[in-house]
C-alpha positions in Angstrom: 0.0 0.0 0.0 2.9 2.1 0.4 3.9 2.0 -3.2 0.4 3.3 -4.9 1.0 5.7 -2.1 4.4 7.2 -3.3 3.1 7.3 -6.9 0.4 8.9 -6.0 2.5 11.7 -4.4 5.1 11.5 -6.8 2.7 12.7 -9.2 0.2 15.0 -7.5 1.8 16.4 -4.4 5.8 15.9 -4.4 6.1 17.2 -7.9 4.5 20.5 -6.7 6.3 20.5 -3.3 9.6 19.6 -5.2 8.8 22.9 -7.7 8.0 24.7 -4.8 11.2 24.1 -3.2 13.0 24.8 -6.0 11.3 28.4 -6.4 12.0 29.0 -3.0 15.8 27.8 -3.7 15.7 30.0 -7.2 14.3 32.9 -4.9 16.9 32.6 -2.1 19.8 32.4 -4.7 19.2 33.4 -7.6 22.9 32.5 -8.6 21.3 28.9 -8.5 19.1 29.3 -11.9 21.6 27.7 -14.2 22.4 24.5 -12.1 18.0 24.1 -11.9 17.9 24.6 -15.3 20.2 22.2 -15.8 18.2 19.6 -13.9 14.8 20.3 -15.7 16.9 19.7 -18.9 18.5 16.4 -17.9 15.2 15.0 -16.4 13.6 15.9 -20.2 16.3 14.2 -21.4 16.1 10.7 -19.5 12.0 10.6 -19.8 11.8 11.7 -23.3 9.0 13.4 -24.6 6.7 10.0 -24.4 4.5 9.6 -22.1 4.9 5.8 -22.0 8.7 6.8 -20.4 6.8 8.0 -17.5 7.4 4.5 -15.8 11.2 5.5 -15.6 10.1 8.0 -13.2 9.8 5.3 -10.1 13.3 4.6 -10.5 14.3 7.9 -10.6 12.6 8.6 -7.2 14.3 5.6 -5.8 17.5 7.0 -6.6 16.9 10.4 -5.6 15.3 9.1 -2.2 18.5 6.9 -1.9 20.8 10.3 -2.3 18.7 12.1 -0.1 18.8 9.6 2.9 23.2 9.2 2.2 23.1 13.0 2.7 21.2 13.0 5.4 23.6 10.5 6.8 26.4 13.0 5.9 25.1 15.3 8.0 23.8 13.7 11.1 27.7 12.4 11.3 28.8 15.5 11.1 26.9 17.4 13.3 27.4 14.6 16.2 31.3 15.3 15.9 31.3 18.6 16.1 30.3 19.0 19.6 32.8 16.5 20.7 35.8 18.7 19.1 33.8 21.8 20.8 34.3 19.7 23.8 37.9 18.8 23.5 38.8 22.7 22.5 37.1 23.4 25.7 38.9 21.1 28.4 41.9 22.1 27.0 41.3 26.0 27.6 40.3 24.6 31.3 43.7 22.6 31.5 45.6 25.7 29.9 44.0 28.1 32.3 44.8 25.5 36.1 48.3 25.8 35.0 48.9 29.3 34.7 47.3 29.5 37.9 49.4 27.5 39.0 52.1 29.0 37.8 51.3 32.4 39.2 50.8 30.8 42.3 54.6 29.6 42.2 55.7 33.2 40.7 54.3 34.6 44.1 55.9 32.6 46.6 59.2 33.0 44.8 58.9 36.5 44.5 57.8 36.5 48.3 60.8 34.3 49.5 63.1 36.5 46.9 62.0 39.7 48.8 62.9 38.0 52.3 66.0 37.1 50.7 66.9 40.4 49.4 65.7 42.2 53.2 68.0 40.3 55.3 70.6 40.7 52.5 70.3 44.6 52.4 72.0 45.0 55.9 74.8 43.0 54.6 74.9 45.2 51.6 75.0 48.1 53.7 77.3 47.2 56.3 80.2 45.8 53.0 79.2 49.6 51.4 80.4 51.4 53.9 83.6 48.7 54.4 83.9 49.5 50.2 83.3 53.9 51.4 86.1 53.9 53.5 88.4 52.0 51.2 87.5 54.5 48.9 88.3 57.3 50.9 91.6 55.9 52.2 91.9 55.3 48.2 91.5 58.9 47.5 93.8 59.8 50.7 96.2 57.4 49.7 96.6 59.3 45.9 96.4 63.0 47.6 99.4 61.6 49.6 100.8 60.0 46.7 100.6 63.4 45.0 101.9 66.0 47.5 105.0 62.7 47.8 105.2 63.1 44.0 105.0 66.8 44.2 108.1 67.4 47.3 109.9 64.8 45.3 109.7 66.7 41.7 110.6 69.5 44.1 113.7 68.1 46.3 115.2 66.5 42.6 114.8 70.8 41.2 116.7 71.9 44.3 119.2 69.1 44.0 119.9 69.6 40.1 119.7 73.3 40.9 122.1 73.2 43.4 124.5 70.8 40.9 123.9 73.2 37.8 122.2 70.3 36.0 119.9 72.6 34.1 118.0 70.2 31.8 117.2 67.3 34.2 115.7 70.6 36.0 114.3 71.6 33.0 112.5 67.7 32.8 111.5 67.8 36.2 109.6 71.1 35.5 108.2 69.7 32.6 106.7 66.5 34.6 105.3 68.7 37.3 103.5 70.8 34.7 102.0 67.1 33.5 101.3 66.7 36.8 99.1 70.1 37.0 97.6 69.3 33.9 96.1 65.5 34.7 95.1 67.5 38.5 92.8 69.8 36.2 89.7 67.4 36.1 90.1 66.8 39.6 88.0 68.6 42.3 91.0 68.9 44.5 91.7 72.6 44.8 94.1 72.9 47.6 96.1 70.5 45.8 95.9 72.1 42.6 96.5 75.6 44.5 99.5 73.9 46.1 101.2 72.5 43.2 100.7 75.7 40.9 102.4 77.5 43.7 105.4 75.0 44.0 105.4 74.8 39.9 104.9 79.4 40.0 107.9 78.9 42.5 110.6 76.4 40.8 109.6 77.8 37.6 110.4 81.7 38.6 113.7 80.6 40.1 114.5 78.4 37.0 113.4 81.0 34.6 115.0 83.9 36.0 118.5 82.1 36.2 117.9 80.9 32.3 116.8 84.6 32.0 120.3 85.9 33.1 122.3 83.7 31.5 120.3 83.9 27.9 120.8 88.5 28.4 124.6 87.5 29.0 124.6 85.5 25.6 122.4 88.3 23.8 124.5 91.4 25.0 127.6 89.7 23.9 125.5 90.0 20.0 124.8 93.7 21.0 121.4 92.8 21.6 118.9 94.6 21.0 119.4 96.7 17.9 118.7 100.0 18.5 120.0 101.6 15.5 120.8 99.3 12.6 123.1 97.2 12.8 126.5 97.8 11.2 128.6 95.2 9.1 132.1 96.6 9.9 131.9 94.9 13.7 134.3 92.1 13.5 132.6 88.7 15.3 133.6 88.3 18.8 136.7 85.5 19.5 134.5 83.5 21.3 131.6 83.1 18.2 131.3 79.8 18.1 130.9 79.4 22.1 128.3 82.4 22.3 126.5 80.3 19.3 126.7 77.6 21.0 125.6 79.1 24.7 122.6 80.5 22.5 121.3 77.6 21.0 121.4 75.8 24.3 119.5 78.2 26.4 117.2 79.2 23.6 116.1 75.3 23.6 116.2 75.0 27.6 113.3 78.0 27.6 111.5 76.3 24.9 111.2 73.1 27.3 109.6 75.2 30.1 107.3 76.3 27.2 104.4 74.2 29.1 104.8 75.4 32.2 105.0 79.1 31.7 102.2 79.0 29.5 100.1 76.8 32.3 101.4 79.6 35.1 100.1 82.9 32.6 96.9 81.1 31.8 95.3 82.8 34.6 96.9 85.8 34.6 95.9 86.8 30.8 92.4 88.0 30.8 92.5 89.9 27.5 89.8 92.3 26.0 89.5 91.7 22.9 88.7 88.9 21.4 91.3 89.3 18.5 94.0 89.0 20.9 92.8 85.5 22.9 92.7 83.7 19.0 97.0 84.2 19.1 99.0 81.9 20.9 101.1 83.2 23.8 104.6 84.2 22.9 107.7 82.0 23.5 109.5 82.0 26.3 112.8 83.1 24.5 110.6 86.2 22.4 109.4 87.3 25.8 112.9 87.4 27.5 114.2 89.4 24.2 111.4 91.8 24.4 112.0 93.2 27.9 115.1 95.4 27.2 112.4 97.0 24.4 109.7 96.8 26.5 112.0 99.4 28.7 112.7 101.6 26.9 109.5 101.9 25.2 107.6 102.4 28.3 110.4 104.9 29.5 109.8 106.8 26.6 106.4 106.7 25.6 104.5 106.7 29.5 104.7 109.1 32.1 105.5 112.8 31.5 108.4 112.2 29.3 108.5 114.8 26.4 108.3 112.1 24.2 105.0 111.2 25.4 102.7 113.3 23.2 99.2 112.6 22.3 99.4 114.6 19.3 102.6 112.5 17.8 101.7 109.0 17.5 103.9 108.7 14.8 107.0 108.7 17.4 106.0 105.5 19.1 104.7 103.6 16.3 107.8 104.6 14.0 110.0 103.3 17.1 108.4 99.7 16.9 108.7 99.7 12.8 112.5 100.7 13.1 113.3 97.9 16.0 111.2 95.6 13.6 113.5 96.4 10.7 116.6 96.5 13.1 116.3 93.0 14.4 115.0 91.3 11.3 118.0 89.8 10.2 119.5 88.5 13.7 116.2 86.9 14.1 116.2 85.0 10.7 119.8 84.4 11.1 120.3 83.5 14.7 117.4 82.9 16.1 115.3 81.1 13.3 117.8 78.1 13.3 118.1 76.9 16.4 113.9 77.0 16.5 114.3 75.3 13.5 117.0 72.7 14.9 114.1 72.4 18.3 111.5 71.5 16.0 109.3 74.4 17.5 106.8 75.7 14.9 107.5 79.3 15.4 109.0 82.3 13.0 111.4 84.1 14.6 110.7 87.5 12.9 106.8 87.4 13.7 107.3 86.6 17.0 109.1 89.7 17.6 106.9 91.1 15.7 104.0 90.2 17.9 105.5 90.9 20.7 106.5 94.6 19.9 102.9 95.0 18.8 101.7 94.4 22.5 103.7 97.2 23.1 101.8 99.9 20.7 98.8 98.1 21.2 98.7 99.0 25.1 99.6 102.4 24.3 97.1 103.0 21.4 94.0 101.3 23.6 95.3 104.2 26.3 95.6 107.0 24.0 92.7 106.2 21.1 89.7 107.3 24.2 91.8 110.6 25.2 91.2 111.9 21.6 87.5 111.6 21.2 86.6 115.3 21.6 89.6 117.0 19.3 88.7 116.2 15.6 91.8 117.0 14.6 94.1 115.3 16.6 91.9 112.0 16.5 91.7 112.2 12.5 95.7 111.8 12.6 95.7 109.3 15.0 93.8 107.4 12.5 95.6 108.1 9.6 99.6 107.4 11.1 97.7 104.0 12.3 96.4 103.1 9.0 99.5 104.2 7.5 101.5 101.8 10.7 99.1 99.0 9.4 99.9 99.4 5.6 104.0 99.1 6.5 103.5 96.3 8.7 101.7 94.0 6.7 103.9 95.3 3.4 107.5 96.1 4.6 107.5 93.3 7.5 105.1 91.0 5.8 103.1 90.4 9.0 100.8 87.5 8.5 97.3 88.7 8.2 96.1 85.6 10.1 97.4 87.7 13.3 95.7 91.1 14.5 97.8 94.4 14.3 96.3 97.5 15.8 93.3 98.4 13.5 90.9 96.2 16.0 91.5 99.0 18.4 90.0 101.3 16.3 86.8 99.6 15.9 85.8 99.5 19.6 82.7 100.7 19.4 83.1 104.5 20.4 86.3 105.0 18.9 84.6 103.5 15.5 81.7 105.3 15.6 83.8 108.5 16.3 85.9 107.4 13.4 82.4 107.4 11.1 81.6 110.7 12.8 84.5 112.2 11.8 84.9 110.9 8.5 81.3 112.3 7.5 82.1 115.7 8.7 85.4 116.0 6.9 84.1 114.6 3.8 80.9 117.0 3.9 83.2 120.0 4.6 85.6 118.9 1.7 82.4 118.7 -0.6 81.3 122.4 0.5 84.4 123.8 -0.5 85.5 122.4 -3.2 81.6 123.0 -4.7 82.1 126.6 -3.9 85.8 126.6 -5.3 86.5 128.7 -8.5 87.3 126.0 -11.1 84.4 123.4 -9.7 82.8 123.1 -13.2 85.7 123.5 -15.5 87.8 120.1 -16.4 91.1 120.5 -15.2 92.1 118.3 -18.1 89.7 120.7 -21.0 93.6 121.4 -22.7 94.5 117.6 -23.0 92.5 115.6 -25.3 93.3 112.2 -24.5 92.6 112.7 -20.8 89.7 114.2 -20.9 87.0 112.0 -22.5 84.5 111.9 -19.9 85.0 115.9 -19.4 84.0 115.9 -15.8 84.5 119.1 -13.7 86.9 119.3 -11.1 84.6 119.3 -8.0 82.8 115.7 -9.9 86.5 114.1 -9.6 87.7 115.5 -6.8 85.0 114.3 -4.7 85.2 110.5 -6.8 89.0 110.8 -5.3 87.8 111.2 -2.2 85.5 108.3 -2.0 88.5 106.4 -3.2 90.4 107.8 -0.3 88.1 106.9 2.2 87.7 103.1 0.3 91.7 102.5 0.8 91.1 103.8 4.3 88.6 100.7 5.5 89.9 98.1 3.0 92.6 96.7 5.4 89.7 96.5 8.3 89.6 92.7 9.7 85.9 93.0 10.2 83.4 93.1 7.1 80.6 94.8 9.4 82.9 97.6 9.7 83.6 97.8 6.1 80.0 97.9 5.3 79.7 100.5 7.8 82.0 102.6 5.3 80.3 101.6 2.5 76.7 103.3 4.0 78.5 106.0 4.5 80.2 106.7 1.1 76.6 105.6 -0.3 75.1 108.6 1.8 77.9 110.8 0.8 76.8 110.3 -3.3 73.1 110.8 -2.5 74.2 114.2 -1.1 76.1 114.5 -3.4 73.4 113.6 -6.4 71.0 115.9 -4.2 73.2 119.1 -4.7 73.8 118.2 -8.1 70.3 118.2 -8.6 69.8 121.6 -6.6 72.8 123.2 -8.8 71.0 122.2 -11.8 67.8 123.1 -11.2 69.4 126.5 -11.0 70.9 126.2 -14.4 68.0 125.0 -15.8 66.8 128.6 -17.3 70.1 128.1 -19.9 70.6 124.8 -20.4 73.0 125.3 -23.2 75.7 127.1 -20.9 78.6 125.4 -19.9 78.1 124.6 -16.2 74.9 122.9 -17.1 76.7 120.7 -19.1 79.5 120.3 -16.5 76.9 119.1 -14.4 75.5 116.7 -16.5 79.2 115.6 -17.0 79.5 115.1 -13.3 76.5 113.1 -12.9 77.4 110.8 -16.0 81.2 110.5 -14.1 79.9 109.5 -11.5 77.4 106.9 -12.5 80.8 105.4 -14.3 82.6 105.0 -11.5 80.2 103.3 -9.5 79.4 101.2 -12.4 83.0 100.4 -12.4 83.3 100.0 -8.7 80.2 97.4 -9.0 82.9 94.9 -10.7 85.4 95.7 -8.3 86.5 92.1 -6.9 86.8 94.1 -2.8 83.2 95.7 -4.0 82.0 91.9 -4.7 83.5 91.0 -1.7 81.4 93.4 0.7 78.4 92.3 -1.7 78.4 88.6 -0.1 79.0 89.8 3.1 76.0 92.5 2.7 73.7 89.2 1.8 74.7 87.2 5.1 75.1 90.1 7.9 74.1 93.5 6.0 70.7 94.8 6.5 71.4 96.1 10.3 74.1 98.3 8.5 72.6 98.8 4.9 69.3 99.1 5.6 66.2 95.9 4.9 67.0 94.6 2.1 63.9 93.1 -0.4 63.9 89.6 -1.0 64.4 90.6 -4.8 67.3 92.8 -4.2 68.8 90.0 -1.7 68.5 87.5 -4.3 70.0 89.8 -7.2 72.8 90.5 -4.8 73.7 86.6 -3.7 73.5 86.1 -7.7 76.0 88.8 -8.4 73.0 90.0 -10.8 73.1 93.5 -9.1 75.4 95.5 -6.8 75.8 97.6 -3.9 75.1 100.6 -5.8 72.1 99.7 -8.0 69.7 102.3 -6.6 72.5 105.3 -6.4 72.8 103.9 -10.2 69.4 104.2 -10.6 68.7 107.7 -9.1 71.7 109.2 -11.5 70.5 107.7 -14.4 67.3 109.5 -13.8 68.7 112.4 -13.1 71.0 112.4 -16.1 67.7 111.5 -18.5 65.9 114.6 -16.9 69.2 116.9 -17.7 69.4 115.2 -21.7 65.5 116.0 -21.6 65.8 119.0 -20.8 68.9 119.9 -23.1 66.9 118.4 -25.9 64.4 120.2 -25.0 66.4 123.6 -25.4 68.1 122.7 -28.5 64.4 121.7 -30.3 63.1 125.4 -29.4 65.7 127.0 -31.2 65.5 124.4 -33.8 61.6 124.7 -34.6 61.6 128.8 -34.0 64.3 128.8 -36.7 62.4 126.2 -39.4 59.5 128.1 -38.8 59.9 129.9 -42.2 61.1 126.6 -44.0 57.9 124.5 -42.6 55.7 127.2 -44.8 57.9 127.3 -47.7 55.5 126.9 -50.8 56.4 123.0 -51.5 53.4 123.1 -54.3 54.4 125.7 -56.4 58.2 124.6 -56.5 60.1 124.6 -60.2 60.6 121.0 -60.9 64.1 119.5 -60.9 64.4 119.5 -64.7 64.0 123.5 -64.4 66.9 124.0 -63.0 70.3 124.0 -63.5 71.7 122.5 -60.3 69.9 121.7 -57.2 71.0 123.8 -53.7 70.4 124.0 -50.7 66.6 126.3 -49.4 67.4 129.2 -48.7 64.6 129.3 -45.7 66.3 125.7 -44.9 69.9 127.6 -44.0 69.1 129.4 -40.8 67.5 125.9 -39.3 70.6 124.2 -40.4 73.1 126.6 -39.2 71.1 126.5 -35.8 71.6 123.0 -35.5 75.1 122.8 -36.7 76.2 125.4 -34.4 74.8 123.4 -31.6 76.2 119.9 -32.2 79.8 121.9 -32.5 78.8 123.4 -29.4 77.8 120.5 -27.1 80.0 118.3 -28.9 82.7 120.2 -27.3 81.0 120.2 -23.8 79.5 117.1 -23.6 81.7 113.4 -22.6 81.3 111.7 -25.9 78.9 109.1 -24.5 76.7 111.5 -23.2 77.4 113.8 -26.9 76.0 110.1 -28.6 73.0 110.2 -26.7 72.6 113.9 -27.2 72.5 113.8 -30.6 71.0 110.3 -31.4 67.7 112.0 -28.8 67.7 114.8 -31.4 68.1 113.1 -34.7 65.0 110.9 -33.6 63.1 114.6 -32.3 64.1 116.1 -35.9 62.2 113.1 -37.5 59.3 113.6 -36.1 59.0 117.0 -36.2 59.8 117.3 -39.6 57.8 114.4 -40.9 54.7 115.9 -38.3 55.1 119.6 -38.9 56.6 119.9 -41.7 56.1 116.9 -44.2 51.8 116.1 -43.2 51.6 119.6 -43.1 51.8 120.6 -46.7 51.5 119.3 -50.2 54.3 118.8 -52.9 54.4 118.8 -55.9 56.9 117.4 -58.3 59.7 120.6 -57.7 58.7 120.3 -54.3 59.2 117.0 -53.4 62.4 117.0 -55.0 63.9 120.1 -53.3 62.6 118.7 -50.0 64.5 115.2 -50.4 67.5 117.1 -51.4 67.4 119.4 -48.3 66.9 115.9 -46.2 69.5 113.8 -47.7 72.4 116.0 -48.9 72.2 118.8 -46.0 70.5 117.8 -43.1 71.7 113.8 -42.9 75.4 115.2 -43.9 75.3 117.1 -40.6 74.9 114.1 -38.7 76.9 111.5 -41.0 80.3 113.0 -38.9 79.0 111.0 -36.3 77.5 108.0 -37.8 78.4 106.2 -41.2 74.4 105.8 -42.1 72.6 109.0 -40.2 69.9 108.6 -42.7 68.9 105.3 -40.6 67.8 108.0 -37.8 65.4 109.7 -40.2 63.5 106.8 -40.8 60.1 109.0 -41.2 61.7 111.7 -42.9 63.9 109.2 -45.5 61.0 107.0 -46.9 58.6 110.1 -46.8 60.9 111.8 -49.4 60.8 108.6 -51.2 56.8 108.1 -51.4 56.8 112.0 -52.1 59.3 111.6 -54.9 58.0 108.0 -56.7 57.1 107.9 -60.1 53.8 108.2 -61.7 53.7 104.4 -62.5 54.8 102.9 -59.5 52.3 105.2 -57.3 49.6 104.4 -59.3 50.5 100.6 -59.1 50.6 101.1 -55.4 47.5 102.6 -55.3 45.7 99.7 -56.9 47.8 97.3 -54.9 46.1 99.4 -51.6 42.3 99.8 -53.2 42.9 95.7 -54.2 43.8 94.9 -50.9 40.8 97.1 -49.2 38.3 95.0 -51.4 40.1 92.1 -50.7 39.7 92.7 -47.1 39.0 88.9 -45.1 39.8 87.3 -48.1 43.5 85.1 -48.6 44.8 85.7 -52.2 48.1 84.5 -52.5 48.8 86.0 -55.7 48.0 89.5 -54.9 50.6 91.2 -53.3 50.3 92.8 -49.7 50.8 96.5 -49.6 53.7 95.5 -47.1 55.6 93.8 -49.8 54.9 96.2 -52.2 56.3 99.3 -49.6 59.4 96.7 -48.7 60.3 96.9 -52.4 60.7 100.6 -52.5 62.5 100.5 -49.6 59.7 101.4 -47.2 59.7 99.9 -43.7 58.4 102.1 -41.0 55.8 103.7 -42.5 52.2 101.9 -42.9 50.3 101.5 -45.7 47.6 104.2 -44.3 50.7 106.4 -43.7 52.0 105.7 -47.5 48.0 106.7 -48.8 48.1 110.0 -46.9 51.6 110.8 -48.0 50.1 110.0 -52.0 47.1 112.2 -51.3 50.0 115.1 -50.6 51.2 114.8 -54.0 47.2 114.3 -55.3 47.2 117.6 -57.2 49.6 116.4 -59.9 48.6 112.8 -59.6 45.4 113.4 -60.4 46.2 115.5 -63.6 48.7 112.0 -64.8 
């Protein structure tokens, strides 16, 4: 009964529970249309389209029930197992987790039987520090004896080789306590320290001044020290080779107590400037040969001798060039050597050198203050020290790695007196030689090869004196200082330019007289020379070291104007450039100006000369020259002699160049659209042009008709033949017609201009130039 029953449902109910399920699948996951399709398609396969293959359905169903209940298999095992593994995972968490409780557990009562350990331990731990404490100390005490044993030891062997004359193991023995001083320096120990610099102060005195006696002995037995030069007729001494000998040795015996003396000075230098604590101290030999110098010099030069003037600094620092110059050669040839021989790095010559400049250093830092308040007196102290400087560094060939005495002078209020001063001389200078006589006459007018810029006395004068006041700071070891000297000599041109200016504005009712030009001449000279100055390697120099540290001296500088300086694009004088070259294009206006009054009040007659009712060329026997042209002509020949003659030829160039181009246009303007020509006309008028006026300015130029551009190809449309105007014409109308539209076979009325020769003039400029000429046209 079971089987009817499964057929039954096989065909009535489980086929529409099976499609049912399957558009419940399809509507769950759609992705699973293709596979069901699949199905239906096999299953129509197998049965066939006959419905007697329906009886292949029962074993179909049989098979799928058989899959169904394997599957169902599948899963019942499967979902049995996985709560056993569930299971498993779980106990051993559990079995994970005792053990680390356990574990902890353990950790705890270690830790708590470490910490008992590590109590009752600590008052072991104390009681061994402070065993290891006093070790320590008596460690310590045991060295400071050690020391102070080491120290009366070094000092009973200096008595004993003292008292036996055994100068170099004394020599040693100073030189190990000075080791000794120098590994104490780290050390907090300053009784010790204080004790042995004392004991080293005292051996060393004692040493040094018995060395100190015997090396005077050697040195006055070579007539040491030079106080006049040194003459070659003395004959040496008998004994020359011992008093070499004696020399060398104690020379090298103070160079061996080098280290101590310098550790014993260390605290007594406490210089103040910082140009003196970059130099290393002076040998010990250098030092001893200075003090018969230092004597005298401090006899002579301190206290109310009469050689001690304020107002001669020349006396003292002439003295310390002539003992330079006087002990030169017994330095490089006695001396020198036996440093050599010593393997000391030191020259001979520049360590006396250094030495005697202590000397006028002390005196100048004494003397420089003194002299703030008298002008005078402080502007020669200046100059006999920049002139001390220039011989020391040339004659003596001082190193320039080493400071002379110009730092002195740029303390800050002896510098900025220095600035003060050298503003108010240079302004005073300026007022006089402005109001001098000759100030706008060239004082080289009579000598033609020195005189082609043609500036005026008071223009170069002043230049000279910026050039002064340049070789003044140039040998200045501090760049801030030069720059200092630059602002300055910049402010002394803008006063300059500003009087120029003031001086020309009073000239400006005759520009054509000679001391307008002479101005004009001074501002061009001037605008030279800085423009020559701008190239000027020291100039360039300043210019770096304006980009890095110059804007508290020179002013903010723009990040544009810092950026053309670091590029070398510009230079320190670009606006003082600028404000000249202004002023010099306002004077060449102005001049122009002038000249063009003149010119146009005398070709007043000319521009209304009757150009229509000329005789034609062929009615006349040769052409000349209008007569109504001449007074025009001689007016601007007389000036272009004239200014040619008081004008620098650079400044003459652009005079006459500015004029030429003026001439054009008022010609072609006033003279040329202002009238009509006929064929006589025309004619005269490019005769006039091309043989008189361009001839007055071909002595300057090999082609002055390229300056007339209006004027030249004006004459040339005035003065074209019937033909070609009329072909031009119709070439112009064409082209109007044409207008928007290409036609490559026409030609352009630009083409047509460029092949007479016409280039700056338009082709609406060439059709009013034809309609000038239309009277006679018209009649052709």
């Amino acid at each position: 009964m079971a089987a009817p029953v499964m057929k039954h449902n096989k065909h009535s109910s489980n086929a529409p529970s099976h499609l049912d399920r399957t558009d419940s699948r399809n509507s769950e996951s759609p992705s699973e249309d293709g596979h069901f399709t699949d199905d239906v398609v096999a299953l129509q396969k197998e049965i066939g389209g006959d419905l007697k293959s329906l009886k292949k359905v029962s074993g179909l169903l049989e098979q799928l029930t058989l899959e169904n209940k394997q599957l169902e298999e599948q899963v019942l095992t499967v979902s049995s197992s996985v709560p056993l593994r569930v299971s498993a995972a779980l106990s051993t968490a559990e079995e994970s987790r005792l053990k680390l409780e356990s574990l902890l557990e353990k950790e705890r009562v270690l830790s708590n039987t470490l910490q008992q350990h590590l109590q009752g331990a600590q008052v072991w731990a104390d009681s061994i520090g402070q065993v290891l404490g006093q070790l320590d100390a008596l460690e310590r005490h045991m060295k400071y004896l050690q020391c102070l044993s080491r120290i009366e030891e070094l000092s009973d062997s200096i008595q004993q080789y003292l008292m036996t004359n055994s100068m170099w193991d004394a020599v040693g023995a100073i030189d190990r306590m000075a080791s000794l001083d120098m590994g104490l320096r780290e050390s907090g120990c300053s009784h010790l320290q204080a004790f042995l610099r004392e004991t080293l102060r005292f051996w060393h005195k004692i040493l040094i001044d018995k060395l100190a006696s015997d090396f005077e002995e050697v040195l006055t037995q070579f007539h040491w020290p030079f106080i006049s030069p040194p003459t070659q007729t003395l004959s040496p001494p008998a004994n020359a080779q011992e008093l070499n000998s004696q020399l060398e040795l104690l020379v090298s015996q103070l160079l061996s107590l080098q280290t101590s003396d310098d550790l014993i000075s260390e605290k007594k230098e406490t210089p103040s400037r910082p140009e003196q604590s970059q130099t290393p101290p002076l040998s010990l030999p250098i030092q001893i040969m200075l003090l018969p110098l230092s004597k005298r010099f401090r006899y002579h030069f301190t206290g109310n001798r009469q050689t001690n003037n304020l107002s001669k600094p020349e006396w003292y620092l002439t003295q310390v060039l002539i003992w330079m110059g006087n002990s030169s050669n017994f330095m490089d040839e006695k001396i020198q050597p036996i440093l050599d021989r010593a393997g000391a790095k030191i020259n001979a010559r520049v360590e006396l050198c250094r030495g005697l400049l202590t000397l006028a250093q002390e005196k100048l830092s004494q003397d420089a203050p003194r002299l703030l308040y008298d002008d005078a007196l402080f502007c020669h102290l200046v100059d006999e020290v920049l002139q001390f400087e220039k011989e020391l560094r040339s004659t003596h060939s001082y190193p320039r790695a080493y400071p002379g005495i110009l730092h002195i002078l740029l303390e800050e209020t002896v510098f900025q007196k220095w600035l003060s001063v050298e503003r108010k001389m240079a302004v005073e200078k300026v007022d006089a030689m402005l109001s001098a006589e000759g100030a706008w006459s060239s004082q080289y007018k009579d000598i033609t090869d020195m005189d082609e810029l043609k500036a005026p006395d008071c223009a170069e004068t002043f230049m000279t004196l910026l050039l002064v006041i340049t070789e003044r700071y140039r040998a200045l070891p501090c760049p801030r200082a030069q720059l200092s000297f630059l602002a300055l000599q910049k402010e002394l041109v803008d006063d300059f330019r500003i009087r120029l200016t003031q001086v020309m504005k009073e000239e400006s009712r005759q520009p054509l007289s000679p001391r307008y030009c002479a101005i004009l001449n001074a501002a061009n000279y001037i605008s030279t020379v800085l423009s020559d100055w701008g190239d000027n390697v020291f100039f360039l120099q300043l210019q770096q070291a304006a980009v890095s540290d110059g804007e508290e001296i020179l002013g903010p500088l723009g990040a544009t104007e810092t950026g053309r300086l670091a590029s070398l694009e510009g230079s320190l004088f670009e606006a003082l450039l600028a404000l000249l070259e202004r002023l010099r294009g306002d004077m060449l206006g102005r001049l122009l100006d002038a000249v063009m009054r003149d010119v146009k009040e005398k070709a007043q007659p000319y521009c209304k000369d009757r150009w229509i009712s000329l005789p034609s060329q062929s009615d006349q026997a040769t052409m000349s020259l209008s007569s109504s042209a001449c007074p025009m002509m001689l007016c601007l020949r007389d000036h272009l002699l004239q200014l040619q003659q008081m004008l620098c030829l650079p400044l003459f160039q652009m005079f006459w160049q500015g004029l030429a181009e003026r001439l054009d246009s008022f010609i072609y303007e006033d003279l040329i659209l202002y009238n009509h020509f006929n064929e006589g006309g025309a004619a005269q008028l490019q005769y006039d042009m091309t043989r008189n006026l361009f001839s007055l300015f071909g002595h300057y130029c090999k082609r002055p008709e390229n300056f007339f551009k209006h004027v030249k190809e004006a004459c040339i449309i005035l003065t074209l033949k019937v033909g070609p105007a009329l072909l031009f014409c119709d070439v112009l109308k064409q082209s109007e017609e044409d207008e928007g539209i290409l036609n490559h076979q026409q030609p352009s009325p630009e083409s047509a201009l460029n092949e007479l020769g016409v280039y700056k003039l338009g082709p609406s400029d060439v059709q009013i130039l034809l309609n000038l000429r239309s009277a006679w046209l018209n009649q052709s």
